[in-house]
MMTF fields as JSON, N, C-alpha, C and O atoms, coordinates in Angstrom:
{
  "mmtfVersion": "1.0.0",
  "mmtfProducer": "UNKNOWN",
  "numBonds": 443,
  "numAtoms": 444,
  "numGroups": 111,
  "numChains": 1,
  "numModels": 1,
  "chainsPerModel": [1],
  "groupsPerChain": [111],
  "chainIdList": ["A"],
  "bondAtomList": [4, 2, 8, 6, 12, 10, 16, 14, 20, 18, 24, 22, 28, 26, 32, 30, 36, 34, 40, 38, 44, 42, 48, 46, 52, 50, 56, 54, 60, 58, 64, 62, 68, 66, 72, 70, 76, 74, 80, 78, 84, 82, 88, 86, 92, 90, 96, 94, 100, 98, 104, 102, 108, 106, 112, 110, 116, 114, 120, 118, 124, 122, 128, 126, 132, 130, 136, 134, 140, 138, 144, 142, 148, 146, 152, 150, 156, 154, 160, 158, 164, 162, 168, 166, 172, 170, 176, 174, 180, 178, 184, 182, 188, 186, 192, 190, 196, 194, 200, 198, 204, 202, 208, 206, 212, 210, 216, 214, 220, 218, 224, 222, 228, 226, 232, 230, 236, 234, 240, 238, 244, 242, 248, 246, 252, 250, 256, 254, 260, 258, 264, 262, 268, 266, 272, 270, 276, 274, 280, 278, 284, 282, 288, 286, 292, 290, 296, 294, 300, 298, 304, 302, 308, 306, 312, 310, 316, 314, 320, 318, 324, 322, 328, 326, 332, 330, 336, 334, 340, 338, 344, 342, 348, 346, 352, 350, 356, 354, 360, 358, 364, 362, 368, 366, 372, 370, 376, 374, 380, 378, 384, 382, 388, 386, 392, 390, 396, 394, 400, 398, 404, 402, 408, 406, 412, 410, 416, 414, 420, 418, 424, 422, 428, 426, 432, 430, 436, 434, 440, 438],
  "bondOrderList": [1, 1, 1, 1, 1, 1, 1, 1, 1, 1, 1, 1, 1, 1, 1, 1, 1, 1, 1, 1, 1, 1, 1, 1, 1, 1, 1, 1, 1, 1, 1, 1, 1, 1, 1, 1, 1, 1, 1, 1, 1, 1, 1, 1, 1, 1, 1, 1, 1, 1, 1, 1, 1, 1, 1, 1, 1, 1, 1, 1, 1, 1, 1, 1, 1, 1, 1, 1, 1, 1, 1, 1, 1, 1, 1, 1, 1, 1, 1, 1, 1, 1, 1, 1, 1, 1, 1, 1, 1, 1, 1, 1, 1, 1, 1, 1, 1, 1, 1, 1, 1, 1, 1, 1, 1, 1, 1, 1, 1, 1],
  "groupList": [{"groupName": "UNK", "atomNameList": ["N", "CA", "C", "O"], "elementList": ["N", "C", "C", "O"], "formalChargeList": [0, 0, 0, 0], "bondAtomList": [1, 0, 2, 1, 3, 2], "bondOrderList": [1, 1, 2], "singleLetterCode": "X", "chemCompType": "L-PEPTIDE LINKING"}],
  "groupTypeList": [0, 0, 0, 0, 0, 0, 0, 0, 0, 0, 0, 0, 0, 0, 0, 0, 0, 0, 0, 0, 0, 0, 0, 0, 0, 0, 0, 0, 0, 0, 0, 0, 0, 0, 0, 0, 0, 0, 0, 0, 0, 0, 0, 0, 0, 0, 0, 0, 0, 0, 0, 0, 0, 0, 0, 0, 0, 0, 0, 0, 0, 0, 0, 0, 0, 0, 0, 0, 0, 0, 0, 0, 0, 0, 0, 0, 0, 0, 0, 0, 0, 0, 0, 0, 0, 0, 0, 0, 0, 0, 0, 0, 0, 0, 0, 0, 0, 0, 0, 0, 0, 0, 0, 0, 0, 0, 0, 0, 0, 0, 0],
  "groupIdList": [1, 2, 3, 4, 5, 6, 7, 8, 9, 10, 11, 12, 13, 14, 15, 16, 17, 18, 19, 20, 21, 22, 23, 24, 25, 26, 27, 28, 29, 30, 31, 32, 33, 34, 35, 36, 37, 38, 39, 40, 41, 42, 43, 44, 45, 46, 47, 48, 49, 50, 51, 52, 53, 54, 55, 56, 57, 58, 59, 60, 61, 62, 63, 64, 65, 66, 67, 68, 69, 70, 71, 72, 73, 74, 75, 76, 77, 78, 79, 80, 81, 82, 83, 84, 85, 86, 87, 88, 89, 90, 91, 92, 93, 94, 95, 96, 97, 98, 99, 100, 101, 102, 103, 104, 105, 106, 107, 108, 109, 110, 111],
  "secStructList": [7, 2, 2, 2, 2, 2, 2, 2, 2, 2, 2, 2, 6, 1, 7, 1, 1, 7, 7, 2, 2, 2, 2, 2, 2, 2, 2, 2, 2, 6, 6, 7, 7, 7, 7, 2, 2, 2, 2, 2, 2, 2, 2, 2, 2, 2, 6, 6, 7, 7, 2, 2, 2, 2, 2, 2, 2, 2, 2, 2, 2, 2, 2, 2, 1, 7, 7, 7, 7, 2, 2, 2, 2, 2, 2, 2, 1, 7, 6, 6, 2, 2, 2, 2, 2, 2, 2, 2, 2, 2, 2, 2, 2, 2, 2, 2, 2, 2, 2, 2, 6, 6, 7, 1, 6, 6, 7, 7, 1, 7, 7],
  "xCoordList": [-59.329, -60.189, -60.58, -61.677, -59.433, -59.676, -61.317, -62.111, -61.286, -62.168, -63.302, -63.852, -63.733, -64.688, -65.321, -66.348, -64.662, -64.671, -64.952, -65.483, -64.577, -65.002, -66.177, -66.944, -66.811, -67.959, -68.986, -70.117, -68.528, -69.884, -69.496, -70.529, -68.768, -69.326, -69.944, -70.725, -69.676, -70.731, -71.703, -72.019, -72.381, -73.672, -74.24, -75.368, -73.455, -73.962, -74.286, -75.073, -73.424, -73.762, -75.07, -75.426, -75.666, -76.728, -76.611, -77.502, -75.252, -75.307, -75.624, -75.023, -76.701, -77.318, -76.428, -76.33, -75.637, -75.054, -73.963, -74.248, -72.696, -71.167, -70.749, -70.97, -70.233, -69.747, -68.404, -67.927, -67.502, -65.988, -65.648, -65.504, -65.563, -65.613, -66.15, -65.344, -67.013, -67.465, -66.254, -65.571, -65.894, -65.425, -63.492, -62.773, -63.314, -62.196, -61.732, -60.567, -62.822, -63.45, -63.277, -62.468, -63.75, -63.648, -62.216, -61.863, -61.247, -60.418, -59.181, -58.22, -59.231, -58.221, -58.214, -57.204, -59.816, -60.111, -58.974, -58.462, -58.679, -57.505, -56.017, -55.129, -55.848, -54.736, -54.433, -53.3, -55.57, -55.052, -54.96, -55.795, -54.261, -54.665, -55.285, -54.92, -56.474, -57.191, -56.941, -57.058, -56.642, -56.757, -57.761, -58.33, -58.025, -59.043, -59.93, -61.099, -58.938, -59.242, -60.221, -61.451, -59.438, -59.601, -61.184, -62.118, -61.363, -62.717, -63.402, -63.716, -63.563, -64.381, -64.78, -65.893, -63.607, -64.347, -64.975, -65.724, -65.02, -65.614, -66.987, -67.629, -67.288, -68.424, -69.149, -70.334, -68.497, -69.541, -69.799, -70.732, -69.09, -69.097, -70.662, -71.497, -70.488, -71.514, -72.633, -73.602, -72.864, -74.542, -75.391, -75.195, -76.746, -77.686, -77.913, -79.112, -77.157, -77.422, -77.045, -76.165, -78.055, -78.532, -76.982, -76.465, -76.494, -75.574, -75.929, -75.379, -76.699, -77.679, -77.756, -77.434, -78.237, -78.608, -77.029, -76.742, -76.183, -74.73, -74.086, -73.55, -74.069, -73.473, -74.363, -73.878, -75.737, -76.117, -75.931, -75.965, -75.67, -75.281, -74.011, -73.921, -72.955, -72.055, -71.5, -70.481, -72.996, -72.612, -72.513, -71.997, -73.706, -74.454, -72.816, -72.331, -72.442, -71.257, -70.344, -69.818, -70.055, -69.16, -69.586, -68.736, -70.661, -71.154, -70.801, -70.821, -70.541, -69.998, -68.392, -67.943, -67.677, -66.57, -65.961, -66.394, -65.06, -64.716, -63.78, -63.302, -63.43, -62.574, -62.183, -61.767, -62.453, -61.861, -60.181, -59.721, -59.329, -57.809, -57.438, -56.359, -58.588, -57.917, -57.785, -56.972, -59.244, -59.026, -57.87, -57.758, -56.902, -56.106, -55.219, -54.573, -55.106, -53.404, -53.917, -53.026, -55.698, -55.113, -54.961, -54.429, -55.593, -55.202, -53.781, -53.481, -53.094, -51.601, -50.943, -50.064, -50.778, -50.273, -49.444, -49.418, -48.675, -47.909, -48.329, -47.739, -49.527, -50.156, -49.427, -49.778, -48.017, -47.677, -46.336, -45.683, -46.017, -44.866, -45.521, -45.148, -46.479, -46.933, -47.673, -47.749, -47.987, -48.605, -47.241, -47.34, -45.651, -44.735, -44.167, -43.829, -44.019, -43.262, -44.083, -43.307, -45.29, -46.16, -46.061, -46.019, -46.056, -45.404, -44.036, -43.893, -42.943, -41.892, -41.52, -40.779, -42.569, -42.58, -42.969, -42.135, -43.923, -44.814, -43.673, -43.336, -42.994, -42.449, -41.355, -41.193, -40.754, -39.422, -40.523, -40.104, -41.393, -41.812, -42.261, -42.296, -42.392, -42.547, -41.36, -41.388, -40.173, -38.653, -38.352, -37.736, -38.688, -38.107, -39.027, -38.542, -40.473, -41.317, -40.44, -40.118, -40.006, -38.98, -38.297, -38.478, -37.219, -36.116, -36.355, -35.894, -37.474, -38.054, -38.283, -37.981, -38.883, -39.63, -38.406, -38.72, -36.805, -36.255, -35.164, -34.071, -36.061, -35.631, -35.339, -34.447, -36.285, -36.977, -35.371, -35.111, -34.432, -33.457, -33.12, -32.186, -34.393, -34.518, -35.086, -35.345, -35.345, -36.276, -37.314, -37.402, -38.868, -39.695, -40.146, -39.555, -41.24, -42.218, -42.581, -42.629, -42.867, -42.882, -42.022, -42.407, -40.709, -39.837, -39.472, -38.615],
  "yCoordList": [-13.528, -12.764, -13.592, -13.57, -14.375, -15.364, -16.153, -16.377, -16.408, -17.883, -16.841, -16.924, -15.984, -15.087, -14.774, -15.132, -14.321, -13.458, -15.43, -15.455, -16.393, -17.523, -17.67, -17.926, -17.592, -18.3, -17.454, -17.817, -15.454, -14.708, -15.425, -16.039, -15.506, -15.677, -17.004, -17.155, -17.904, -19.608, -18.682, -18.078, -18.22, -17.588, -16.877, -17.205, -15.724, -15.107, -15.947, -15.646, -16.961, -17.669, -18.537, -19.148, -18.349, -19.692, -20.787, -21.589, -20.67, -21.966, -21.004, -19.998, -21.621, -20.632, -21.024, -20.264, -22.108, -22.668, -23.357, -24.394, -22.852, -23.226, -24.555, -24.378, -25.577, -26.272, -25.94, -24.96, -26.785, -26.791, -27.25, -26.399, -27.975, -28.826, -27.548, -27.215, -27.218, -25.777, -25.032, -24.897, -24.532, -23.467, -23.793, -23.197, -25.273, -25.547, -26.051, -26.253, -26.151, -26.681, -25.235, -25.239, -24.172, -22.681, -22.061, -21.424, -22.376, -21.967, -22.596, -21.914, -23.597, -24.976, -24.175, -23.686, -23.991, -23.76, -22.392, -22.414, -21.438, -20.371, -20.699, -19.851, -21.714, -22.157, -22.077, -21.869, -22.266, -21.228, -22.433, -23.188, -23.018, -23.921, -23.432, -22.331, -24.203, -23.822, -24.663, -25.87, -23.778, -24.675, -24.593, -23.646, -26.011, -26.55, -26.047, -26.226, -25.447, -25.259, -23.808, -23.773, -22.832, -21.765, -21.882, -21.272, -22.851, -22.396, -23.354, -22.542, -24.28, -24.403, -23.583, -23.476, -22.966, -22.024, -21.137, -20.496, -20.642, -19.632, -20.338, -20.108, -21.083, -21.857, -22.242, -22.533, -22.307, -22.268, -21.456, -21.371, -19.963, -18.961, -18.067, -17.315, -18.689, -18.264, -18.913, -18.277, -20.358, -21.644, -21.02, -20.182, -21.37, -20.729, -19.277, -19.0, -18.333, -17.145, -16.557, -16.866, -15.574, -14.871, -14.077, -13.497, -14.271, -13.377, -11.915, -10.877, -12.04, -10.489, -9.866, -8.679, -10.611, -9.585, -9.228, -8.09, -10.255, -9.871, -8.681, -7.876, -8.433, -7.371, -6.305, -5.427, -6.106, -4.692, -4.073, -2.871, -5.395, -5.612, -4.796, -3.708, -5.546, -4.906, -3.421, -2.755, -3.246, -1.955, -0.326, 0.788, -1.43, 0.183, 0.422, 1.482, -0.919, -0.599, 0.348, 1.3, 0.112, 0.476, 2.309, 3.199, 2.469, 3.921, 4.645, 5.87, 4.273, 4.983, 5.253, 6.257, 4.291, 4.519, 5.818, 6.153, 6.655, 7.842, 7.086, 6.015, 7.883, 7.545, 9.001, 9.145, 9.617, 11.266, 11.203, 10.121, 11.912, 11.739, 13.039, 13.505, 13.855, 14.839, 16.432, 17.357, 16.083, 17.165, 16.943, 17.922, 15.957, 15.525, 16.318, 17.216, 16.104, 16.949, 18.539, 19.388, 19.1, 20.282, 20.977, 22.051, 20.04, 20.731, 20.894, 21.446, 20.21, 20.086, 21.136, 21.322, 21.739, 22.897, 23.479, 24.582, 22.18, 21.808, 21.517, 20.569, 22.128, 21.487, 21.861, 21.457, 22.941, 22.7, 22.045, 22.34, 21.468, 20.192, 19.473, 19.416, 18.754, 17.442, 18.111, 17.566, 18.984, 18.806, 19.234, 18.842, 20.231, 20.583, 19.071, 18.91, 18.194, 16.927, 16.157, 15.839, 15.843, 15.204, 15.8, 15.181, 17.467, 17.658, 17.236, 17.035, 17.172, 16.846, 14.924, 14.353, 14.61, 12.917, 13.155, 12.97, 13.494, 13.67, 14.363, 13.68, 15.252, 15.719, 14.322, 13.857, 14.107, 12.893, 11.86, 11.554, 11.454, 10.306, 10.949, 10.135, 11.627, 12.691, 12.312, 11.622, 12.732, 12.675, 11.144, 10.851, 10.173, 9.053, 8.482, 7.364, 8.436, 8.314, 8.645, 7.722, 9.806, 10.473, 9.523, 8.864, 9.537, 8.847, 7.193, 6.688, 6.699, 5.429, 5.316, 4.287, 6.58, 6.568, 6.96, 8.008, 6.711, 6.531, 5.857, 6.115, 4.61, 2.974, 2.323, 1.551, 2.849, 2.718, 2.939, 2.487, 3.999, 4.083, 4.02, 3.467, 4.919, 5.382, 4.553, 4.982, 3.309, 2.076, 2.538, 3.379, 2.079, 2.129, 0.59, -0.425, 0.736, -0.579, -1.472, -2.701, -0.359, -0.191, 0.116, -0.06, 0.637, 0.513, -0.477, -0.326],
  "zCoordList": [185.456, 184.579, 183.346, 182.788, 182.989, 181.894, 181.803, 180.89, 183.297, 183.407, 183.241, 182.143, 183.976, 184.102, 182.283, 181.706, 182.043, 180.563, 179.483, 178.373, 180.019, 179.254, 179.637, 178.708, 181.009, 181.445, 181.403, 181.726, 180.746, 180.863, 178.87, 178.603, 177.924, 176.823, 176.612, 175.672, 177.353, 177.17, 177.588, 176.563, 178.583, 178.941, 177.781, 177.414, 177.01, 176.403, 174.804, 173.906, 174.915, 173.817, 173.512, 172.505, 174.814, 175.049, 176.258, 176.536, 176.982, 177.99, 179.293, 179.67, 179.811, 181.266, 182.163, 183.126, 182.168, 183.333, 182.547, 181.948, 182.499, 181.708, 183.157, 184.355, 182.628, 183.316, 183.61, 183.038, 184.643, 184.316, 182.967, 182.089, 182.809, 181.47, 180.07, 179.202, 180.094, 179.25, 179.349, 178.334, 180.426, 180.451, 179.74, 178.939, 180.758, 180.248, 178.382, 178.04, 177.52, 176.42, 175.809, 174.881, 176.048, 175.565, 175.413, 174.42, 176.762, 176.711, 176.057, 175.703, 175.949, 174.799, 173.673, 173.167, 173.128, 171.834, 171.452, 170.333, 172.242, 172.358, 172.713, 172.623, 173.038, 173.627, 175.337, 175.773, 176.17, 177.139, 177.754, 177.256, 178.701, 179.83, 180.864, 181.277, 181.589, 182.476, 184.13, 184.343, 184.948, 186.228, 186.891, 187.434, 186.797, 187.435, 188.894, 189.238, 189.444, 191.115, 190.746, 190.781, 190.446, 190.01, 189.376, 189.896, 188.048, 187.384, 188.921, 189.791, 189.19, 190.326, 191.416, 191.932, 191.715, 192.78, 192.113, 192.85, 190.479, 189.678, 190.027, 191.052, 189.196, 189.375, 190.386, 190.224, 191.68, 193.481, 193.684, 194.483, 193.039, 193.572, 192.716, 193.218, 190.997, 190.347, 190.345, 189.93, 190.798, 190.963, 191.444, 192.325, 190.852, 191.488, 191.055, 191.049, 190.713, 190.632, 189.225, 188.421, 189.217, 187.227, 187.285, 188.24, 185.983, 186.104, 185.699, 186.067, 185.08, 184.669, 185.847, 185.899, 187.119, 188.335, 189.0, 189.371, 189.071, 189.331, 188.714, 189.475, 187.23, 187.021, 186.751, 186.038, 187.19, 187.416, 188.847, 189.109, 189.969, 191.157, 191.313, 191.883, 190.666, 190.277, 189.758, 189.938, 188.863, 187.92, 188.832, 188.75, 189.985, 190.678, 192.075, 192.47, 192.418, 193.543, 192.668, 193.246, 190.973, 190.767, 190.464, 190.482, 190.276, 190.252, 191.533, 191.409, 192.512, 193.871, 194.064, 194.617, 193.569, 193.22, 192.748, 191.645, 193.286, 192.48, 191.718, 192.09, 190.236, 189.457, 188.4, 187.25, 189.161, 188.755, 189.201, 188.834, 189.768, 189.372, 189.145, 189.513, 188.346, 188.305, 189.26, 189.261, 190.121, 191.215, 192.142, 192.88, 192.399, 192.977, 192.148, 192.688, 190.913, 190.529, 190.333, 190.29, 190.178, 190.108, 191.465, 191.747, 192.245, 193.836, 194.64, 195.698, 193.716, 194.446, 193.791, 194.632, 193.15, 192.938, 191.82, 191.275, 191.646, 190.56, 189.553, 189.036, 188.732, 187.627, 186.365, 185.256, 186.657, 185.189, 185.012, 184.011, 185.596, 185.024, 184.452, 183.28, 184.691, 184.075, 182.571, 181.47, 182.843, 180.993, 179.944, 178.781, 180.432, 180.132, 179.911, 178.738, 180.535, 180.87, 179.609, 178.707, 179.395, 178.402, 176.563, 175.499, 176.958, 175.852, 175.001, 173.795, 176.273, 175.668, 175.01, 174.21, 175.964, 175.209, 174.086, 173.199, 173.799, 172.246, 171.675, 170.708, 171.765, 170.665, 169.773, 168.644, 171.419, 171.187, 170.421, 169.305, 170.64, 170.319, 168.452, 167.529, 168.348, 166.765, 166.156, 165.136, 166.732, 166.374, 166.189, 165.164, 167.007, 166.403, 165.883, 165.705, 165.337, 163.835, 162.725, 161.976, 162.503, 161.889, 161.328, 160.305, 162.389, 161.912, 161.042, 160.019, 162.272, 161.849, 160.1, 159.496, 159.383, 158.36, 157.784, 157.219, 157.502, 157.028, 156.498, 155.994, 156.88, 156.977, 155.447, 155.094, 154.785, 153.502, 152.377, 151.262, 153.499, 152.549, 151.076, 150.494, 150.522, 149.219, 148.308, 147.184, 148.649, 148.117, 148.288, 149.183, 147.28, 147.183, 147.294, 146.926, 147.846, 147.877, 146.531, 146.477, 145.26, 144.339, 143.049, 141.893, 143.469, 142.492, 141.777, 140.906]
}
């Protein structure tokens, strides 16, 4: 995902066509090491072709995709554990904020 997300921002920056070398040059600049094999096959895989038309290409496969989730849990039957079960994290997770916010042990930031 790295190489991807380097070679759509050289594009979006101005380079129509990111080299290996570009791409590996982008990612140094972050610390990342880049393998070589990997951005090459990025790059045979992207030559020749707009990436503009790729990810509207992209955009429309991903519009068919369901990504709903939730007719699945209210059809199963059991729909009230899980919001009972979600409440009780939130509360615990309330309770140790709490405690957390009394670290300070009567010191002020400012005293």
């Amino acid at each position: 995902m790295r190489y991807i997300a380097a070679y759509l921002l050289l594009v979006i920056g101005g380079n129509s066509s990111p080299s290996a070398a570009d791409i590996t040059k982008l990612l140094g600049t972050v610390g990342v090491e880049a393998d070589e094999s990997r951005i090459e096959s990025l790059i045979s895989e992207l030559s020749g072709k707009d990436i503009n038309e790729l990810i509207s290409e992209g955009s429309s496969k991903l519009s068919s995709v369901p990504s709903g989730g939730g007719a699945v849990a209210a059809s199963s039957g059991g729909g009230g554990a899980a919001p009972a079960a979600a409440a009780e994290e939130k509360k615990e997770e309330k309770e140790e904020e709490k405690e957390e916010s009394d670290d300070d042990m009567g010191f002020g930031l400012f005293d």
